[in-house]
KEKE-3310 file (N, C-alpha, C; in steps of 0.2 Angstrom, whole numbers, plus 5000, padded with zeros to 4 digits):
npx = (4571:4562:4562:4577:4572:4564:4570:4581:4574:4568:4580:4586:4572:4577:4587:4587:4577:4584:4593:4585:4585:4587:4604:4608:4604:4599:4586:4571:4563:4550:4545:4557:4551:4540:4544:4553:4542:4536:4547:4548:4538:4537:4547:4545:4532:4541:4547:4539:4542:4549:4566:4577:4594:4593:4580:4579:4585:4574:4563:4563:4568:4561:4550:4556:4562:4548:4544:4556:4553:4539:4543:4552:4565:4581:4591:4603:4601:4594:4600:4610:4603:4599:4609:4615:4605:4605:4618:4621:4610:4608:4597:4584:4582:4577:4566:4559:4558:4549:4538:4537:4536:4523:4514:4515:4509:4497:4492:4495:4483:4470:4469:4469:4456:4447:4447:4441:4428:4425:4426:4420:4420:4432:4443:4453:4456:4473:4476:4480:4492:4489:4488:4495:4498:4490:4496:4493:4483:4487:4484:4475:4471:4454:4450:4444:4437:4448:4448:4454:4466:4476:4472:4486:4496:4504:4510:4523:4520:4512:4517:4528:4535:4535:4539:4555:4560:4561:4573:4581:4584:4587:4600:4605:4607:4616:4624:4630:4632:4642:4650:4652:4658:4670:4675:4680:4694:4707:4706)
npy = (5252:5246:5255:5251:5237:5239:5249:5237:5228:5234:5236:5226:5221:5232:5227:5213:5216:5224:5215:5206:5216:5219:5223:5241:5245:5234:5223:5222:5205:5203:5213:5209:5196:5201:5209:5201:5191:5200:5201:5188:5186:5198:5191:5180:5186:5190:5179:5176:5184:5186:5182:5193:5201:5213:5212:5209:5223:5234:5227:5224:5232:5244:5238:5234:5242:5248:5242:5244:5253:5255:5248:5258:5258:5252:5245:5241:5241:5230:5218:5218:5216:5202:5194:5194:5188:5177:5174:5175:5168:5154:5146:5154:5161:5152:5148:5161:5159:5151:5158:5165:5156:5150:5163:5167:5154:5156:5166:5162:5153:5160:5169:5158:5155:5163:5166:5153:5157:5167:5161:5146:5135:5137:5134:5121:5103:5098:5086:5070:5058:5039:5029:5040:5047:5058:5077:5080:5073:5062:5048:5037:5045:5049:5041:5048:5050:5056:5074:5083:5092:5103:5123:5131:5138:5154:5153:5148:5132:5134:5125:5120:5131:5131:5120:5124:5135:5130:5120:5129:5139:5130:5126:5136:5136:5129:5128:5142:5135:5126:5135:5142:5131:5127:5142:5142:5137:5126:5111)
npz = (5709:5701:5688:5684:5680:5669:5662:5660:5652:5642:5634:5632:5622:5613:5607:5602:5594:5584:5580:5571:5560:5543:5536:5531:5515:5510:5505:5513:5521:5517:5508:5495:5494:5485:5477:5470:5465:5458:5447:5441:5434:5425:5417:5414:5404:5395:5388:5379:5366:5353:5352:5349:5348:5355:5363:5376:5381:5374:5376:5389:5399:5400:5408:5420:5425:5429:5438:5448:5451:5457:5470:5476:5475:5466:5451:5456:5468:5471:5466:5475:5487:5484:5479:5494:5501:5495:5496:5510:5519:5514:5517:5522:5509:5502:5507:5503:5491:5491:5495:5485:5475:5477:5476:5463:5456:5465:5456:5445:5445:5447:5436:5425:5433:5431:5415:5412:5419:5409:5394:5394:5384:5379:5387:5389:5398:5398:5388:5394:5390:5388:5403:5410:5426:5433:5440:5452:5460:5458:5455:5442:5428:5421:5408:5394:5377:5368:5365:5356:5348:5358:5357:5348:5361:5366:5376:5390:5398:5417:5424:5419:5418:5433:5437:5434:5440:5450:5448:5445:5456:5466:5458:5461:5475:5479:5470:5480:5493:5487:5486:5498:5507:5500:5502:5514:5528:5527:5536)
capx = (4572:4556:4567:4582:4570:4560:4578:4583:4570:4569:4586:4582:4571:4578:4593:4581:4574:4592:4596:4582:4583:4592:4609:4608:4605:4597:4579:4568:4560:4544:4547:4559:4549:4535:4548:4555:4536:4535:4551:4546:4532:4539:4554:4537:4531:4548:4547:4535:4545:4554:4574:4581:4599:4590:4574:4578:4583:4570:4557:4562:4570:4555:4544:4562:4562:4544:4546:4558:4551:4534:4544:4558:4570:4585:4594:4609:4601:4589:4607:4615:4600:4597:4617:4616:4600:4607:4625:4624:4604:4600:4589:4580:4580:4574:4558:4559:4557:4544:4534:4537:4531:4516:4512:4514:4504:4491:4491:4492:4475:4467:4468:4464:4447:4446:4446:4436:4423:4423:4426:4423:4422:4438:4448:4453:4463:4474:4475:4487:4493:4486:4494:4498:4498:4487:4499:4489:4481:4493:4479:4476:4465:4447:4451:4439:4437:4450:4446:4458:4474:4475:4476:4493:4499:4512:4515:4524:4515:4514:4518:4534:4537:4537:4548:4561:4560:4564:4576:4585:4584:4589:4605:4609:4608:4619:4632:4632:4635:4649:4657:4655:4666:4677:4679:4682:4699:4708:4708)
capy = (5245:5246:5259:5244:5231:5241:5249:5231:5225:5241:5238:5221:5221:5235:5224:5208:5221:5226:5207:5203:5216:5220:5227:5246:5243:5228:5226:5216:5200:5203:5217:5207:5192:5206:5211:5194:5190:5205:5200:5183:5188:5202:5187:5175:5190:5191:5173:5175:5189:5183:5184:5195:5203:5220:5211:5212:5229:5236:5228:5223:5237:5249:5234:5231:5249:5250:5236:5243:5262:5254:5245:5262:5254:5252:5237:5239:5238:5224:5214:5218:5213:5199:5192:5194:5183:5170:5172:5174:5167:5151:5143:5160:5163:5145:5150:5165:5157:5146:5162:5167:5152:5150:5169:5165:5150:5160:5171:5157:5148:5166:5170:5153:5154:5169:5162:5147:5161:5171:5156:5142:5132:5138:5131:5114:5102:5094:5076:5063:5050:5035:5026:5043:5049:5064:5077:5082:5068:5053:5043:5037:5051:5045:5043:5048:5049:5063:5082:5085:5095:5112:5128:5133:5144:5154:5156:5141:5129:5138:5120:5119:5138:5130:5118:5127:5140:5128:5119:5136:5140:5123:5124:5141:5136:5120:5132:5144:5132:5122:5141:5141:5126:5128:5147:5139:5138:5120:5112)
capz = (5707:5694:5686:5682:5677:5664:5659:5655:5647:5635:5630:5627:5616:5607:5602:5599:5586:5578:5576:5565:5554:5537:5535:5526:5508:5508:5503:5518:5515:5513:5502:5493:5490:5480:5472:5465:5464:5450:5443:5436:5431:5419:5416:5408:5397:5389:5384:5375:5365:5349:5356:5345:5353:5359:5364:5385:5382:5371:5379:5396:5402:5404:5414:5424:5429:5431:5444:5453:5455:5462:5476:5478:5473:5459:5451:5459:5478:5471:5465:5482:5490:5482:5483:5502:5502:5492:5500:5517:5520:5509:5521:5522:5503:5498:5509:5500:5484:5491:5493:5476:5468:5481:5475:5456:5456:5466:5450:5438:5446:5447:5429:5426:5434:5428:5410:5413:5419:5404:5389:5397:5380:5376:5391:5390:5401:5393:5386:5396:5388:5391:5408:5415:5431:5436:5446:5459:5464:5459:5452:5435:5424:5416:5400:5389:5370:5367:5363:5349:5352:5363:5352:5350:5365:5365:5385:5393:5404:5420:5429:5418:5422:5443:5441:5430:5443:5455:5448:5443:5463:5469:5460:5465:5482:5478:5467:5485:5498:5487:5485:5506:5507:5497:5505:5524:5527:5530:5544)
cpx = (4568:4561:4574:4580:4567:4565:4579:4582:4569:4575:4587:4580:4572:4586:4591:4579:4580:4594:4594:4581:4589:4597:4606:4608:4603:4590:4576:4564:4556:4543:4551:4555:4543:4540:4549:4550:4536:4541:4549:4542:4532:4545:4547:4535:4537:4549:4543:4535:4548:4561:4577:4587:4597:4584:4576:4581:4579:4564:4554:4564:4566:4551:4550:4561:4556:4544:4548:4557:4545:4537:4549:4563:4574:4588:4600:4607:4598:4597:4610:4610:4598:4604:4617:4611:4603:4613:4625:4618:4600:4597:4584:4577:4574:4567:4555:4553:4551:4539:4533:4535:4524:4511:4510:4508:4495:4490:4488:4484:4470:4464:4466:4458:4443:4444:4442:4431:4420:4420:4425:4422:4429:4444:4446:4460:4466:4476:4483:4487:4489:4491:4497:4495:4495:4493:4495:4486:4485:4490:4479:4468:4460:4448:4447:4442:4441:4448:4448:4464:4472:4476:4481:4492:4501:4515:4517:4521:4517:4519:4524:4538:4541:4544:4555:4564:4566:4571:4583:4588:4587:4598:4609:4613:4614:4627:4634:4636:4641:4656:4661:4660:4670:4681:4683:4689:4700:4711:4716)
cpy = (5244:5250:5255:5242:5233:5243:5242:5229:5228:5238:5230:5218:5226:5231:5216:5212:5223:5219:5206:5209:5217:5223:5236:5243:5238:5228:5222:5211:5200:5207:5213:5200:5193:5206:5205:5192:5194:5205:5193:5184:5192:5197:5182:5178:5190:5186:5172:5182:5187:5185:5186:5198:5207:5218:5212:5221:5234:5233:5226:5231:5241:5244:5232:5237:5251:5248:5239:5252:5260:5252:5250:5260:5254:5245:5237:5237:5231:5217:5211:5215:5203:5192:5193:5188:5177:5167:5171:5169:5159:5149:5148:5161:5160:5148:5155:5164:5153:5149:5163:5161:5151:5157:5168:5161:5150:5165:5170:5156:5156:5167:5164:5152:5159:5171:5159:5152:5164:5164:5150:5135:5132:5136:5127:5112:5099:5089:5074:5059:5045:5030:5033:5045:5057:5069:5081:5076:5061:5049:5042:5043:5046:5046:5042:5049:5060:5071:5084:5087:5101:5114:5128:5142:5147:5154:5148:5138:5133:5132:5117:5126:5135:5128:5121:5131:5137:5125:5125:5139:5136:5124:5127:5141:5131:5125:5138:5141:5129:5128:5142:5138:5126:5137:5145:5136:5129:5116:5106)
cpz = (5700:5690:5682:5677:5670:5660:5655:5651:5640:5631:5626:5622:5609:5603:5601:5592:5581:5578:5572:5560:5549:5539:5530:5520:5505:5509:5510:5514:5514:5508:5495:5489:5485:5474:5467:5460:5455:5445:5437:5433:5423:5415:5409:5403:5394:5386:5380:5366:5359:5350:5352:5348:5356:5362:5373:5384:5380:5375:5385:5401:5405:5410:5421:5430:5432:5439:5450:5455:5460:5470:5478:5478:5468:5456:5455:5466:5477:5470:5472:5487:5489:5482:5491:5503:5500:5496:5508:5523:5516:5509:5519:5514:5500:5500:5507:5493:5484:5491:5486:5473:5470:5476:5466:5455:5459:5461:5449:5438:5445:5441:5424:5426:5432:5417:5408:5412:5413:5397:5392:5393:5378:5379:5393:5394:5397:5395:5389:5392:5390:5398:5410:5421:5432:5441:5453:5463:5464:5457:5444:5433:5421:5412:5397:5381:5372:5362:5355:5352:5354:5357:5353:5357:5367:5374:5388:5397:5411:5425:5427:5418:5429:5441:5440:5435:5450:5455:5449:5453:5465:5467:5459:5472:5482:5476:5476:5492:5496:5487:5494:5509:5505:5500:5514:5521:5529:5535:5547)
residu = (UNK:UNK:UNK:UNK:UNK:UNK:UNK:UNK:UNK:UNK:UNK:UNK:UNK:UNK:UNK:UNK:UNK:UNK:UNK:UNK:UNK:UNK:UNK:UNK:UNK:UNK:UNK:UNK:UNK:UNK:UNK:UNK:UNK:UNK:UNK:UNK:UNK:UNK:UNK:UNK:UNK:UNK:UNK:UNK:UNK:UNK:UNK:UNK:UNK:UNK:UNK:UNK:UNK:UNK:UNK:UNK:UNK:UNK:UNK:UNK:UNK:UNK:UNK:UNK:UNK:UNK:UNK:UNK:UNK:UNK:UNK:UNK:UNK:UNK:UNK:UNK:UNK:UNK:UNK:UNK:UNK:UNK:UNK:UNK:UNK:UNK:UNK:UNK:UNK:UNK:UNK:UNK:UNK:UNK:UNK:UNK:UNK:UNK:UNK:UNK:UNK:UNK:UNK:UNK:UNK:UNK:UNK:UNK:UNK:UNK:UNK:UNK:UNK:UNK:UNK:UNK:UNK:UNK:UNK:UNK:UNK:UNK:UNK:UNK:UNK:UNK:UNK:UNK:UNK:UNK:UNK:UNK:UNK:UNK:UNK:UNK:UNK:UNK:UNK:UNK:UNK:UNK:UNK:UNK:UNK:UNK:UNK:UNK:UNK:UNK:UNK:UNK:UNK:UNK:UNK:UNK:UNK:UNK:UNK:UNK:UNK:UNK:UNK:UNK:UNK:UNK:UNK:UNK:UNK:UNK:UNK:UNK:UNK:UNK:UNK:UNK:UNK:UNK:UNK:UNK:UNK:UNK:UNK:UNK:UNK:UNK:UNK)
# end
């Protein structure tokens, strides 16, 4: 009878364990959301690239590829990976992407203090208008007798990086579910 039960359970959990993972071909998600992680990343350094028509393959290509040798990987399984997530997952993805920008933002602040650390003359917050709103706290800022303007920068705000991100994410998820419904047959 011990012999049954242990049977059963075995078999159990070995098909508990094939439910949740990947199909062949498809990247996992914590692997995937590294991956994504090192995509934007190398997507930000290119904007800062002057866009001439050869400029993503002249000078994304090699960081694309390097990308995707560290994780073993190619573009085309990252695509197919990454198309499965969106299509068939986009609950799963969104939280995906929420990784990725948690991750990113962990970067940003990183480099940041890392900054401060080194120059801490040289990195300034920058000046609100007068009557805005703080985004972090939601309160009004102390406005003091203003600094001057920032140097020029050339990298985009990281916190208009986020939301771009976001949006760009939000209305993939939005362009998937409407292709959903519209694929379901009618009733």
């Amino acid at each position: 009878m011990r012999k049954y039960i242990t049977l059963f359970f075995s078999v159990l959990l070995f098909l508990s364990a094939c439910s949740n993972s990947t199909p062949d071909g498809i990247i996992d998600k914590d692997r995937m959301i590294a991956l994504l992680t090192d995509v934007h990343i190398v997507d930000g350094t290119l904007i800062t690239i002057p866009q001439t028509p050869d400029t993503l393959y002249k000078y994304g290509k090699g960081r694309y590829l390097a990308i995707f040798a560290k994780y073993h990987t190619d573009s085309a399984q990252f695509k197919k990976s990454f198309t499965y997530y969106a299509g068939t997952k986009p609950v799963e993805f969104s939280d995906m992407y929420d990784h990725v920008l948690k991750n990113l933002q962990a970067k940003t602040d990183s480099v940041t203090k890392l900054m401060m650390k080194r120059n801490p003359g040289n990195v300034r917050k920058p000046n609100l208008p007068t009557g805005a709103v703080t985004p972090t706290t939601g309160a009004m800022p102390n406005m003091q007798t203003p600094r001057g303007p920032l140097p020029h920068n050339p990298m985009v705000n990281p916190r208009t990086r986020f939301e771009r991100m976001q949006t760009h994410r939000d209305s993939l998820i939005k362009q998937i579910k409407q292709k959903n419904n519209n694929a379901l047959p009618a009733k």
